[in-house]
C-alpha positions in Angstrom: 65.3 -45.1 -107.5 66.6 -43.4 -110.8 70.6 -42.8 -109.8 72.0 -39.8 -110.2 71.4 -36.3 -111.1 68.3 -35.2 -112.7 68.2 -34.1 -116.3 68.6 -30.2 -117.3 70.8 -29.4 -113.9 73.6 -27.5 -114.7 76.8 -28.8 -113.5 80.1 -26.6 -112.7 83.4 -28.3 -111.9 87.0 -27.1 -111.7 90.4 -29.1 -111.2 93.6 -28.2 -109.3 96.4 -30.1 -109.0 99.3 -29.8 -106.6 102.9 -31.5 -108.1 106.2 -32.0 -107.1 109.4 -32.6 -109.4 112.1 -34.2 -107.9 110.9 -33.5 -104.2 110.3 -29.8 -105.2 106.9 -28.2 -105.1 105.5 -26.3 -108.7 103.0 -23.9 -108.6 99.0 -25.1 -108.4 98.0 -25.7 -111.8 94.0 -24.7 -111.5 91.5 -25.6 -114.8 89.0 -23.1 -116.0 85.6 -23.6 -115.2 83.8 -25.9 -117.0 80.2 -26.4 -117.2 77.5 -28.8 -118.7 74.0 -29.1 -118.3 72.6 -33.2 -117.5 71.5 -34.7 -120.3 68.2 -36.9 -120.1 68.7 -40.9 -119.5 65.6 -42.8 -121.0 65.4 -46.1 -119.1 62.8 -48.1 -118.2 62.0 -51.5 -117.1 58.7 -53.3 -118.4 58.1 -56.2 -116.6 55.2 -58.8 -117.2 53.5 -59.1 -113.7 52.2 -63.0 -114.4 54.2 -65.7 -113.0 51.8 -68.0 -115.0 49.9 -67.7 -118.5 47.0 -66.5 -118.2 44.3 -68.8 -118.8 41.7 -68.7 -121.9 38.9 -70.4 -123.2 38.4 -70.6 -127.2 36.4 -67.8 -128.1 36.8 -65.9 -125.0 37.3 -62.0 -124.7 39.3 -59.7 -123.5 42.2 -61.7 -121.9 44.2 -59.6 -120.0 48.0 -59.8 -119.3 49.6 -57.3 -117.0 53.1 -55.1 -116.9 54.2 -53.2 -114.7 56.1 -49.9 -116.4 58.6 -48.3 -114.4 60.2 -44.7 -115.4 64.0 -45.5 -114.0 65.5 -42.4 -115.8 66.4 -38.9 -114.6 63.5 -37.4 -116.0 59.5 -37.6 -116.7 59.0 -39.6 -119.6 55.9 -40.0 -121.8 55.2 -43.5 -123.6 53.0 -44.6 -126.2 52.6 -48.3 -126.6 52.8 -51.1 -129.1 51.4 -54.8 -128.9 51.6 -57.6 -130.7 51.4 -61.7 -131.4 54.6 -63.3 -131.6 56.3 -66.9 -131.7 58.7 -68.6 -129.4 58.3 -70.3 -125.8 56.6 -68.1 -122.9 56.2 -69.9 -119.8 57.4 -73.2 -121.0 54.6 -72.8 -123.7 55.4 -72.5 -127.3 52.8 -70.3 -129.5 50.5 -72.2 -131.6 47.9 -69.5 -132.4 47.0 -65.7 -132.3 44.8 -63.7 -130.8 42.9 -60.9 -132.1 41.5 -57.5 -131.3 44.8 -56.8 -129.4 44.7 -53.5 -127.0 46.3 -51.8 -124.5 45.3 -50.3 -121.5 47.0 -48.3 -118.9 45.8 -47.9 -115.3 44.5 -44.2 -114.9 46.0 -44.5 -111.2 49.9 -45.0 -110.8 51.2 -48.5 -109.8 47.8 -49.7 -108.4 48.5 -53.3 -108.5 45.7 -55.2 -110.1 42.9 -56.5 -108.0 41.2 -60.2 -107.7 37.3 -59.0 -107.6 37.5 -56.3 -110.3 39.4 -56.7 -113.4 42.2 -53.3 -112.8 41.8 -52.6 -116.3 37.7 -52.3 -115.9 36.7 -48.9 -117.1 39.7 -47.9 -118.1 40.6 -46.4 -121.5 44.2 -44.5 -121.5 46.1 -46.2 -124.5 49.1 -43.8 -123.7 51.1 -42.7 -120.2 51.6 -39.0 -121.1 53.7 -38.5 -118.2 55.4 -40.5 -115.7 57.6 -39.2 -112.9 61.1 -41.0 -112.4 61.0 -43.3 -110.3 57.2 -43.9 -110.5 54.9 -46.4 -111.8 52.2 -47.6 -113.3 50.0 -50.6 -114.5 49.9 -51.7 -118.5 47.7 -54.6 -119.7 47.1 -56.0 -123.0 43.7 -57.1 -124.0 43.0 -59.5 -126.6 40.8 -62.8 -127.5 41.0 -65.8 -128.7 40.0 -67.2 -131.2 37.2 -69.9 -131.4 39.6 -72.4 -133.5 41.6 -72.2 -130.2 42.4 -76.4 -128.6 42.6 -77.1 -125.3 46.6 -76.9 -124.0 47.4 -74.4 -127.0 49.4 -71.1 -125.9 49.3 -67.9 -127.7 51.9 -65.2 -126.7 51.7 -61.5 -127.2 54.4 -58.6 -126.7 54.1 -55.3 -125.0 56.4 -52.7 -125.8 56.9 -49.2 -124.2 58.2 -46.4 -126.6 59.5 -43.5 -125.4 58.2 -40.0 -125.8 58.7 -36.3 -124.7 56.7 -36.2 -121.5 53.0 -34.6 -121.9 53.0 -33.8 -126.0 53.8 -37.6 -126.6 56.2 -36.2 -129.3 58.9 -38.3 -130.7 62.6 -37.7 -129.5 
Protein backbone atom coordinates (compact mmCIF):
# COMPACT_ATOMS: atom_id res chain seq x y z
CA UNK A 1 0.00 0.00 0.00
CA UNK A 2 1.22 3.55 -0.86
CA UNK A 3 2.68 4.80 2.92
CA UNK A 4 1.74 7.65 4.25
CA UNK A 5 -0.47 10.58 3.86
CA UNK A 6 -2.22 11.36 0.69
CA UNK A 7 -1.23 14.22 -1.51
CA UNK A 8 -3.02 17.80 -1.04
CA UNK A 9 -3.94 17.11 2.85
CA UNK A 10 -3.19 19.86 4.88
CA UNK A 11 -1.09 19.28 7.81
CA UNK A 12 -0.96 21.46 11.14
CA UNK A 13 1.67 20.85 13.80
CA UNK A 14 2.88 22.79 16.80
CA UNK A 15 5.94 22.17 19.29
CA UNK A 16 6.33 22.71 23.09
CA UNK A 17 9.01 22.05 24.93
CA UNK A 18 9.32 21.77 28.74
CA UNK A 19 13.25 22.62 30.15
CA UNK A 20 15.00 22.77 33.12
CA UNK A 21 18.41 24.66 33.93
CA UNK A 22 20.30 23.56 36.64
CA UNK A 23 17.36 21.41 38.20
CA UNK A 24 15.00 24.55 37.84
CA UNK A 25 11.94 24.55 35.73
CA UNK A 26 11.63 27.58 32.67
CA UNK A 27 8.62 28.51 31.26
CA UNK A 28 7.01 26.17 28.27
CA UNK A 29 8.45 27.43 25.15
CA UNK A 30 5.33 26.74 22.60
CA UNK A 31 6.05 27.18 18.53
CA UNK A 32 3.52 28.93 16.35
CA UNK A 33 1.47 27.01 14.18
CA UNK A 34 2.86 25.78 11.23
CA UNK A 35 1.18 24.32 8.36
CA UNK A 36 1.85 22.63 4.97
CA UNK A 37 -0.16 20.98 2.49
CA UNK A 38 1.30 17.04 1.23
CA UNK A 39 3.03 17.22 -1.71
CA UNK A 40 2.45 14.41 -4.43
CA UNK A 41 5.06 11.31 -4.39
CA UNK A 42 5.25 9.78 -8.06
CA UNK A 43 6.34 6.17 -7.56
CA UNK A 44 5.67 3.38 -9.34
CA UNK A 45 6.87 -0.09 -9.85
CA UNK A 46 6.78 -1.74 -13.45
CA UNK A 47 7.45 -5.09 -13.26
CA UNK A 48 7.79 -7.57 -16.34
CA UNK A 49 5.25 -10.45 -15.36
CA UNK A 50 7.39 -13.35 -17.58
CA UNK A 51 9.58 -15.52 -15.70
CA UNK A 52 10.70 -16.81 -19.17
CA UNK A 53 11.09 -15.09 -22.78
CA UNK A 54 8.48 -15.40 -24.52
CA UNK A 55 8.73 -17.60 -27.35
CA UNK A 56 8.64 -16.54 -31.23
CA UNK A 57 8.79 -17.90 -34.48
CA UNK A 58 10.51 -15.83 -37.45
CA UNK A 59 7.95 -13.89 -39.03
CA UNK A 60 5.47 -14.23 -36.40
CA UNK A 61 3.13 -11.34 -35.08
CA UNK A 62 2.16 -9.70 -32.38
CA UNK A 63 4.34 -11.22 -29.58
CA UNK A 64 3.25 -10.11 -26.47
CA UNK A 65 5.17 -9.46 -23.23
CA UNK A 66 3.40 -8.40 -20.11
CA UNK A 67 4.00 -5.78 -17.04
CA UNK A 68 2.26 -5.28 -14.47
CA UNK A 69 2.06 -1.24 -13.49
CA UNK A 70 1.54 -0.43 -10.03
CA UNK A 71 0.59 3.33 -8.84
CA UNK A 72 2.63 3.09 -5.26
CA UNK A 73 2.34 7.01 -4.74
CA UNK A 74 0.01 9.07 -2.62
CA UNK A 75 -2.02 10.10 -5.36
CA UNK A 76 -3.83 9.05 -8.83
CA UNK A 77 -1.45 9.14 -11.44
CA UNK A 78 -1.82 9.16 -15.26
CA UNK A 79 0.83 7.45 -17.58
CA UNK A 80 1.54 7.48 -21.11
CA UNK A 81 3.95 4.82 -22.30
CA UNK A 82 7.09 4.36 -24.30
CA UNK A 83 8.61 1.09 -25.95
CA UNK A 84 11.40 0.15 -27.46
CA UNK A 85 14.40 -2.52 -28.81
CA UNK A 86 17.34 -2.57 -26.83
CA UNK A 87 20.71 -4.54 -26.30
CA UNK A 88 22.10 -6.44 -23.35
CA UNK A 89 21.28 -9.92 -21.68
CA UNK A 90 17.40 -10.57 -20.72
CA UNK A 91 16.84 -13.89 -19.38
CA UNK A 92 20.28 -15.23 -19.88
CA UNK A 93 19.67 -14.19 -23.62
CA UNK A 94 21.75 -11.61 -25.20
CA UNK A 95 19.85 -9.51 -28.17
CA UNK A 96 20.71 -10.41 -31.52
CA UNK A 97 17.84 -8.81 -33.53
CA UNK A 98 14.81 -6.34 -33.36
CA UNK A 99 11.48 -6.54 -33.72
CA UNK A 100 9.18 -4.28 -35.46
CA UNK A 101 5.79 -2.73 -35.34
CA UNK A 102 6.27 -2.26 -31.53
CA UNK A 103 2.99 -1.33 -29.43
CA UNK A 104 1.56 -0.98 -26.32
CA UNK A 105 -1.48 -1.99 -24.87
CA UNK A 106 -3.04 -1.56 -21.58
CA UNK A 107 -5.76 -3.82 -20.06
CA UNK A 108 -9.15 -1.73 -20.13
CA UNK A 109 -9.81 -3.68 -16.63
CA UNK A 110 -7.48 -3.05 -13.61
CA UNK A 111 -4.90 -5.80 -12.63
CA UNK A 112 -6.80 -8.53 -14.55
CA UNK A 113 -3.96 -10.99 -14.75
CA UNK A 114 -3.55 -12.28 -18.23
CA UNK A 115 -5.35 -15.41 -19.23
CA UNK A 116 -4.12 -18.86 -20.92
CA UNK A 117 -7.20 -19.29 -23.58
CA UNK A 118 -7.52 -15.66 -24.58
CA UNK A 119 -4.69 -13.48 -25.26
CA UNK A 120 -5.55 -10.48 -22.20
CA UNK A 121 -4.51 -7.92 -24.59
CA UNK A 122 -7.29 -9.27 -27.29
CA UNK A 123 -9.53 -6.51 -28.21
CA UNK A 124 -7.89 -4.15 -26.45
CA UNK A 125 -6.76 -0.68 -27.60
CA UNK A 126 -5.89 1.85 -24.60
CA UNK A 127 -2.25 3.00 -25.41
CA UNK A 128 -2.41 5.26 -22.28
CA UNK A 129 -3.64 4.64 -18.29
CA UNK A 130 -5.37 8.14 -17.81
CA UNK A 131 -5.84 7.38 -14.27
CA UNK A 132 -4.73 5.02 -11.80
CA UNK A 133 -5.75 5.02 -8.10
CA UNK A 134 -2.76 4.57 -5.56
CA UNK A 135 -2.28 1.56 -4.70
CA UNK A 136 -4.04 -0.01 -7.76
CA UNK A 137 -3.14 -1.84 -10.74
CA UNK A 138 -3.19 -2.71 -14.03
CA UNK A 139 -1.96 -4.92 -16.97
CA UNK A 140 0.65 -3.32 -19.75
CA UNK A 141 1.89 -5.47 -22.70
CA UNK A 142 4.04 -4.77 -25.58
CA UNK A 143 3.23 -6.04 -28.97
CA UNK A 144 5.64 -6.49 -31.61
CA UNK A 145 6.99 -9.09 -34.42
CA UNK A 146 9.68 -10.53 -35.60
CA UNK A 147 11.22 -10.40 -38.16
CA UNK A 148 11.45 -13.14 -40.89
CA UNK A 149 15.44 -13.00 -40.94
CA UNK A 150 14.94 -14.15 -37.30
CA UNK A 151 17.30 -17.90 -36.48
CA UNK A 152 16.31 -20.39 -34.35
CA UNK A 153 17.85 -19.66 -30.54
CA UNK A 154 18.21 -15.79 -31.37
CA UNK A 155 16.63 -13.31 -28.48
CA UNK A 156 15.39 -9.97 -29.18
CA UNK A 157 14.63 -7.69 -26.08
CA UNK A 158 12.31 -4.81 -25.82
CA UNK A 159 11.79 -2.05 -22.95
CA UNK A 160 8.62 -0.81 -21.47
CA UNK A 161 8.68 2.40 -19.80
CA UNK A 162 5.87 4.16 -17.70
CA UNK A 163 5.95 8.03 -17.77
CA UNK A 164 4.28 9.88 -15.55
CA UNK A 165 1.43 12.28 -16.03
CA UNK A 166 -1.26 14.55 -14.36
CA UNK A 167 -4.05 12.06 -13.79
CA UNK A 168 -7.04 12.30 -16.47
CA UNK A 169 -5.61 15.28 -18.93
CA UNK A 170 -2.31 13.16 -19.43
CA UNK A 171 -0.60 16.51 -19.10
CA UNK A 172 3.07 16.72 -18.39
CA UNK A 173 4.29 17.60 -14.70
Amino acid sequence: HAAGTDAGVQISNTASVDYTVGGVPQTQVNSAPAQFVVDRKIDLNLIETNTAPSNTTPGATAVVTTYKLTNTGNGSQGYNFTSANVGGTVFGNADAYDVGNLAVRVSGTACVPATTTTPAYAGETATTVPTLAEDACVYVFILADSPTSALNAQAANVRLTAIPREATTLADL
